[in-house]
N, CA, C and O atoms as a GROMACS GRO file, in nm:
protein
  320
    1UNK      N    1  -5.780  12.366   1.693
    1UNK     CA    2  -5.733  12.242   1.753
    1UNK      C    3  -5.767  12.243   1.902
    1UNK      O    4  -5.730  12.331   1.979
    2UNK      N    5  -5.851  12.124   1.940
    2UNK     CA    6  -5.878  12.148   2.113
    2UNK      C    7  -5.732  12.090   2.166
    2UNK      O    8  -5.655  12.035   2.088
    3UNK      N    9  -5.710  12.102   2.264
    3UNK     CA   10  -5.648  12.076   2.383
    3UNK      C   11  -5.687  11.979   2.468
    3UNK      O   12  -5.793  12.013   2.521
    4UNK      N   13  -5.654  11.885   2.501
    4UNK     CA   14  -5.700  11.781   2.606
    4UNK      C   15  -5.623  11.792   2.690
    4UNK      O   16  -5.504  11.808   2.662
    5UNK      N   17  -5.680  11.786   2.864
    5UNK     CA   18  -5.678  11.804   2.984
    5UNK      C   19  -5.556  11.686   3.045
    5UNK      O   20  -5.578  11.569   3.014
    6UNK      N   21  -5.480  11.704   3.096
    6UNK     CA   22  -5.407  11.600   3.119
    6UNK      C   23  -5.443  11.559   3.294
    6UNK      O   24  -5.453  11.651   3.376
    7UNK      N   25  -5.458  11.441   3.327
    7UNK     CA   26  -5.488  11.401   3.436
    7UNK      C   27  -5.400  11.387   3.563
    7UNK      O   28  -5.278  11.392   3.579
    8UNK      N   29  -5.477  11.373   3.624
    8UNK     CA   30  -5.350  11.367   3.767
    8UNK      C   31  -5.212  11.307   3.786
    8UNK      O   32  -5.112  11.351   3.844
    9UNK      N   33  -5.243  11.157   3.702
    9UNK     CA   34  -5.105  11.111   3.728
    9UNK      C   35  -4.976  11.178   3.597
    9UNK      O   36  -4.854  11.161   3.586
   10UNK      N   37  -5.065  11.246   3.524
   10UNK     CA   38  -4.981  11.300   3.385
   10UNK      C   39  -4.897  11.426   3.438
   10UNK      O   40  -4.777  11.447   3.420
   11UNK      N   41  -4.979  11.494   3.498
   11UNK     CA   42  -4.962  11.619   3.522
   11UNK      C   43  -4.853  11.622   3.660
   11UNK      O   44  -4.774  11.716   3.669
   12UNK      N   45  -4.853  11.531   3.749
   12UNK     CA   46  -4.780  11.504   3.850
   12UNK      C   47  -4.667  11.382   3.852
   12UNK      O   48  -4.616  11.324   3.947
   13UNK      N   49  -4.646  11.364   3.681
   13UNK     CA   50  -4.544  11.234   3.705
   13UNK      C   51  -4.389  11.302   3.686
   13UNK      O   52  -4.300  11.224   3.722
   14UNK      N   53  -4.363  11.375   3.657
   14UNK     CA   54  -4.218  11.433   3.715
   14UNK      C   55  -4.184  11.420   3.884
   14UNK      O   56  -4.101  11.349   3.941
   15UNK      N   57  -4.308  11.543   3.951
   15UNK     CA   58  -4.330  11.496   4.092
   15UNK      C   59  -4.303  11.368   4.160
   15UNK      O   60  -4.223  11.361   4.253
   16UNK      N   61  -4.378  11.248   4.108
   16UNK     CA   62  -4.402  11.122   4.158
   16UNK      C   63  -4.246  11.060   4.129
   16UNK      O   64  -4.199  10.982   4.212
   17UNK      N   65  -4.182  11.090   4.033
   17UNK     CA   66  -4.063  11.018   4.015
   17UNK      C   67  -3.988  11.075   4.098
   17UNK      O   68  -3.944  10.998   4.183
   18UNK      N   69  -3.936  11.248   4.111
   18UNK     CA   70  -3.858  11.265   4.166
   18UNK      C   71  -3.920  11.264   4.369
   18UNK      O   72  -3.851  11.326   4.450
   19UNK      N   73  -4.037  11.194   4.414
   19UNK     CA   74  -4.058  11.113   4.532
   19UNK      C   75  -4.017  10.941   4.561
   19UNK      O   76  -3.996  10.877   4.664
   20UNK      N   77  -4.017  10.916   4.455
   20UNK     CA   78  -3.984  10.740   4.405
   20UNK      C   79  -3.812  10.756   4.476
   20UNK      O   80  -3.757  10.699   4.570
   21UNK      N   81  -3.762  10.870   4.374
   21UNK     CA   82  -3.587  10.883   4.357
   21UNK      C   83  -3.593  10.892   4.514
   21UNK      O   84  -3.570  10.791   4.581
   22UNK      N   85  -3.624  11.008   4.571
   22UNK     CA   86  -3.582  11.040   4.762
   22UNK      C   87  -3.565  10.914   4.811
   22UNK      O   88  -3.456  10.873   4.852
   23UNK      N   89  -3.708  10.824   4.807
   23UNK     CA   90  -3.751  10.692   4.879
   23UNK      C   91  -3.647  10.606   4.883
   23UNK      O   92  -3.596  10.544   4.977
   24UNK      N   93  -3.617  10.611   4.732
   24UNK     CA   94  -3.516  10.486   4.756
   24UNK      C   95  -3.363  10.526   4.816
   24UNK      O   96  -3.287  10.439   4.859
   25UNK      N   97  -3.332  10.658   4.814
   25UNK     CA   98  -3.200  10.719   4.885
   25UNK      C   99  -3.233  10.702   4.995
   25UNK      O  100  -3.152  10.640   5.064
   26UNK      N  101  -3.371  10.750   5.064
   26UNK     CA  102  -3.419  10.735   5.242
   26UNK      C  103  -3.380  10.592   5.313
   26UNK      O  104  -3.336  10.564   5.424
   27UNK      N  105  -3.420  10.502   5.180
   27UNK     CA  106  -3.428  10.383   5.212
   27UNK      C  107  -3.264  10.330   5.254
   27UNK      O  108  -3.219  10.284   5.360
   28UNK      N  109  -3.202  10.360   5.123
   28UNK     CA  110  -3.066  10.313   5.155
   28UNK      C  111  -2.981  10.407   5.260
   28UNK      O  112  -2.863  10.377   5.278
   29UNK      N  113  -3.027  10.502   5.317
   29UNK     CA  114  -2.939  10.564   5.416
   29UNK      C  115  -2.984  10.524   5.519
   29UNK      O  116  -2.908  10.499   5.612
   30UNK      N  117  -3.127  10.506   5.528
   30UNK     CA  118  -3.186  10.506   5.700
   30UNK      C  119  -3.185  10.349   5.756
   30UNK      O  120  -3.152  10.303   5.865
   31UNK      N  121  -3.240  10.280   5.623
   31UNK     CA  122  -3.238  10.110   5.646
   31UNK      C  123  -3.148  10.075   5.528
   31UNK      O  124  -3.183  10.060   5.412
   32UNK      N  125  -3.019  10.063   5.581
   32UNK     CA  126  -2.947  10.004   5.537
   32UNK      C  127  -2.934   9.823   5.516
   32UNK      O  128  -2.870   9.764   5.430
   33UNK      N  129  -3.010   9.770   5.616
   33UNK     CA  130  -3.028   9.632   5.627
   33UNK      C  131  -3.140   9.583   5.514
   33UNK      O  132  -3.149   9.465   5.481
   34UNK      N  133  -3.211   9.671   5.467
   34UNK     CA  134  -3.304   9.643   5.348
   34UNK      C  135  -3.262   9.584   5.228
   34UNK      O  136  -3.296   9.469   5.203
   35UNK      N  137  -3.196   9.645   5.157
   35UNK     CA  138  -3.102   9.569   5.049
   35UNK      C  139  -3.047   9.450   5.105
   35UNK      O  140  -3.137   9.369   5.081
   36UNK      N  141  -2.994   9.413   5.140
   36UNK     CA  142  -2.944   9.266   5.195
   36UNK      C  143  -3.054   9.206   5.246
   36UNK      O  144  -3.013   9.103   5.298
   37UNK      N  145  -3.200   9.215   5.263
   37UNK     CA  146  -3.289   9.148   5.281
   37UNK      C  147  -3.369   9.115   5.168
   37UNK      O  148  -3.436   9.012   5.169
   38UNK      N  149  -3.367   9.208   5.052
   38UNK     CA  150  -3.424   9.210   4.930
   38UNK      C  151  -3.316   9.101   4.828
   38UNK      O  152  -3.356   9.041   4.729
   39UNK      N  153  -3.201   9.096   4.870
   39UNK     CA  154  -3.119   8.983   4.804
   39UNK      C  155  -3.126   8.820   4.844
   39UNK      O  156  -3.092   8.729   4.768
   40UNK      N  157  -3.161   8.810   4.936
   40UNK     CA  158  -3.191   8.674   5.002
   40UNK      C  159  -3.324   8.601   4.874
   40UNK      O  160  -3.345   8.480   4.874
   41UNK      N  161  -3.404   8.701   4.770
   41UNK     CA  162  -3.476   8.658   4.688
   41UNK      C  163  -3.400   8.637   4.557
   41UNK      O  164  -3.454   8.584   4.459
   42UNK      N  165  -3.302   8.672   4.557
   42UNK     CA  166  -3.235   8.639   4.435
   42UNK      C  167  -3.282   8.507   4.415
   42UNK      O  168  -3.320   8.438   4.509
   43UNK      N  169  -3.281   8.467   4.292
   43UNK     CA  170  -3.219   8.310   4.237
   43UNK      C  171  -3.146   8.298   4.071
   43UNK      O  172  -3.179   8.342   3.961
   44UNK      N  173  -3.070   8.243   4.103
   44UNK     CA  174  -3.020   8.239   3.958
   44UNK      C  175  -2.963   8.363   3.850
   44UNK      O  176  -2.949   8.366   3.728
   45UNK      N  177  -2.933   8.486   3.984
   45UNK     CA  178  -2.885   8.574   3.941
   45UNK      C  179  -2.996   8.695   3.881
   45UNK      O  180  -2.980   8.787   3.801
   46UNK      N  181  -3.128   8.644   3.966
   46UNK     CA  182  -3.261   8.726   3.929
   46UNK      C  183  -3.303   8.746   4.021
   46UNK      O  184  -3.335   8.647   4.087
   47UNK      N  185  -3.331   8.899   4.088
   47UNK     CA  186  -3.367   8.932   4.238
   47UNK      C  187  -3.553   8.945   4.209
   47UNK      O  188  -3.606   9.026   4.133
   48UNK      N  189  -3.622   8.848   4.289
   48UNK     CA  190  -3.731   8.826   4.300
   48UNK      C  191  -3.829   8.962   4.411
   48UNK      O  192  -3.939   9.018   4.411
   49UNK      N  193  -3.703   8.960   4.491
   49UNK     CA  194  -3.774   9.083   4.597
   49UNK      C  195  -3.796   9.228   4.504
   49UNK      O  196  -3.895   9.287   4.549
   50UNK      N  197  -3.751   9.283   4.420
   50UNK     CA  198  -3.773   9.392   4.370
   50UNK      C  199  -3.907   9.397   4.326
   50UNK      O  200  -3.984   9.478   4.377
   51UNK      N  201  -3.952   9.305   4.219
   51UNK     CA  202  -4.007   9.291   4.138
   51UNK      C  203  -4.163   9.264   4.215
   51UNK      O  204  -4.274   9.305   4.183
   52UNK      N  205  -4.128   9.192   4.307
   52UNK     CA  206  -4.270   9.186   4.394
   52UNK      C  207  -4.312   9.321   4.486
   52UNK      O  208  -4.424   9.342   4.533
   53UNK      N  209  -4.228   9.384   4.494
   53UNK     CA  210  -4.282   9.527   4.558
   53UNK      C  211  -4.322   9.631   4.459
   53UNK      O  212  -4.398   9.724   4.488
   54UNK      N  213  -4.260   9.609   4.320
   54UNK     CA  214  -4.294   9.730   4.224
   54UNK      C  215  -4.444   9.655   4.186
   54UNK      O  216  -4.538   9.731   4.165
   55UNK      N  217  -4.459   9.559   4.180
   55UNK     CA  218  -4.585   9.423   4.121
   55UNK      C  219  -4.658   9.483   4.231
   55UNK      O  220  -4.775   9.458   4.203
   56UNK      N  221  -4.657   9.524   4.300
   56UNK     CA  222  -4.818   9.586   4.415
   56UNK      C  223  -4.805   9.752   4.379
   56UNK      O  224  -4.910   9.816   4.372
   57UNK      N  225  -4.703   9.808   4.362
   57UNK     CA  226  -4.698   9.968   4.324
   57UNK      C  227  -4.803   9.970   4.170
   57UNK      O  228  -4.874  10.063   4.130
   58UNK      N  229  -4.780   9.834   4.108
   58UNK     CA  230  -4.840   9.835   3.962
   58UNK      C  231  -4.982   9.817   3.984
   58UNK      O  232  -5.074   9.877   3.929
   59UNK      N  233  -4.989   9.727   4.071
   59UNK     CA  234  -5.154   9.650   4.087
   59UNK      C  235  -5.246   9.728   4.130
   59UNK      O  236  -5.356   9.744   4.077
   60UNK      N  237  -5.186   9.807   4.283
   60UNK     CA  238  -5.316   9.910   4.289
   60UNK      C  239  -5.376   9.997   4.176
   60UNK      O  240  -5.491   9.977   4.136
   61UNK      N  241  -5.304  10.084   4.131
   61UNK     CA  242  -5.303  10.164   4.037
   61UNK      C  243  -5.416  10.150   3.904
   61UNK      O  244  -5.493  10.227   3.847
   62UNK      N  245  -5.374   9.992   3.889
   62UNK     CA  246  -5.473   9.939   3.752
   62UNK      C  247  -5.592   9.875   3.868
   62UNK      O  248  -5.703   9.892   3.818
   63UNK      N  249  -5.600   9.833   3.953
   63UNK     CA  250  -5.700   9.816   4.055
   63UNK      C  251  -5.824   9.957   4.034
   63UNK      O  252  -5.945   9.972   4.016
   64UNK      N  253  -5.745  10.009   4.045
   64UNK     CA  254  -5.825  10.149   4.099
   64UNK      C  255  -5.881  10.211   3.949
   64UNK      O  256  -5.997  10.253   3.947
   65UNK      N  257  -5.794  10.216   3.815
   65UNK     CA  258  -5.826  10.190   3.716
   65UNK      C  259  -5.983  10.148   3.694
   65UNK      O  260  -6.085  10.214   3.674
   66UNK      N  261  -5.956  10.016   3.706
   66UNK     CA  262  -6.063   9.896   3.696
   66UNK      C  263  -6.201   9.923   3.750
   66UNK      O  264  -6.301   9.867   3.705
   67UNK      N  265  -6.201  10.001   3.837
   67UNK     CA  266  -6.325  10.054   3.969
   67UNK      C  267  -6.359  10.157   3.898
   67UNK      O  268  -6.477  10.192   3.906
   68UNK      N  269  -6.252  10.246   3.796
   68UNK     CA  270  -6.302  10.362   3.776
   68UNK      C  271  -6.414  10.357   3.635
   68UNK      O  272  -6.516  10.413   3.594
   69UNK      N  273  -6.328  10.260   3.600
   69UNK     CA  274  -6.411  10.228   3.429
   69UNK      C  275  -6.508  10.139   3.453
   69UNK      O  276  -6.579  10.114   3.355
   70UNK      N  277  -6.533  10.089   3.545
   70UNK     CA  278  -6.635  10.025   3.589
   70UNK      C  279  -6.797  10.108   3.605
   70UNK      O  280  -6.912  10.095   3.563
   71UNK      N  281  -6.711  10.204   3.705
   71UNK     CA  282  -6.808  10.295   3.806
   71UNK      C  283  -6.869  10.377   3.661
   71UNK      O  284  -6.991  10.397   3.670
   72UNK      N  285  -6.809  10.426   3.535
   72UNK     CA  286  -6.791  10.506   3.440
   72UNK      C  287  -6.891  10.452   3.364
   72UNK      O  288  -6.950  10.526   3.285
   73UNK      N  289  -6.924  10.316   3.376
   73UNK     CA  290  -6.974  10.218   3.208
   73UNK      C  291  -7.125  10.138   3.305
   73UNK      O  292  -7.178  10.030   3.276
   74UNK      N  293  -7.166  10.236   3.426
   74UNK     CA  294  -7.232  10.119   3.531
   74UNK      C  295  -7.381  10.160   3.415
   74UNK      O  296  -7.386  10.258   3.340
   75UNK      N  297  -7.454  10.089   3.426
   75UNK     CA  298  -7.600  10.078   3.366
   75UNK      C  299  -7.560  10.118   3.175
   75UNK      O  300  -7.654  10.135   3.098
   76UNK      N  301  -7.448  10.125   3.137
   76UNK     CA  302  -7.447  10.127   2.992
   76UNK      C  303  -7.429   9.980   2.894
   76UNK      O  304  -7.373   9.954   2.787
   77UNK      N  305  -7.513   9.894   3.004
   77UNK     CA  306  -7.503   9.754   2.917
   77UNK      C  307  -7.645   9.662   2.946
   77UNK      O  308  -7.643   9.614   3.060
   78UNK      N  309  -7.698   9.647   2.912
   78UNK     CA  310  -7.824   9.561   2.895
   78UNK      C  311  -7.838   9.434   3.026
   78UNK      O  312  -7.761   9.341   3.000
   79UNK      N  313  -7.878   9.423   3.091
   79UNK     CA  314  -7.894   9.337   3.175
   79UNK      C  315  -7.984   9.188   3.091
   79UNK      O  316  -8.079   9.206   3.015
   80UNK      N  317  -7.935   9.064   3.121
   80UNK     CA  318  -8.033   8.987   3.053
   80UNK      C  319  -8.064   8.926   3.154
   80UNK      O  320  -8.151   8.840   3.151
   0.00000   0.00000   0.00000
């Protein structure tokens, strides 16, 4: 049975979470005024500010994705 290689973000996502966890404690101890600025997006009992900062944490990621499978597949398609 082979073994497959697990990649950077596999191999380092315990790491990455428990940096996520600090951030957001840093956040709420050092800038305390942050949360009460992230609520001003509420509406309707749905906070809009969260969701747009994790929505760019998501985007690069598959951005960079996108460049990679790109860069990966370059001249494996027929030009017409």
């Amino acid at each position: 049975m082979e073994r497959t290689r697990l990649g950077f973000f596999q191999r380092y996502l315990t790491v990455r979470v428990i940096l996520c966890m600090a951030a957001g404690v840093a956040v709420g101890r050092f800038l305390p005024a942050e949360p009460t600025f992230l609520d001003r997006f509420e509406v309707a009992n749905v906070n809009f500010g969260l969701p747009m900062i994790v929505g760019v944490l998501v985007e690069v990621p598959v951005v960079l994705l996108l460049i990679r499978i790109s860069n990966r597949t370059k001249g494996s398609f027929d030009h017409a």
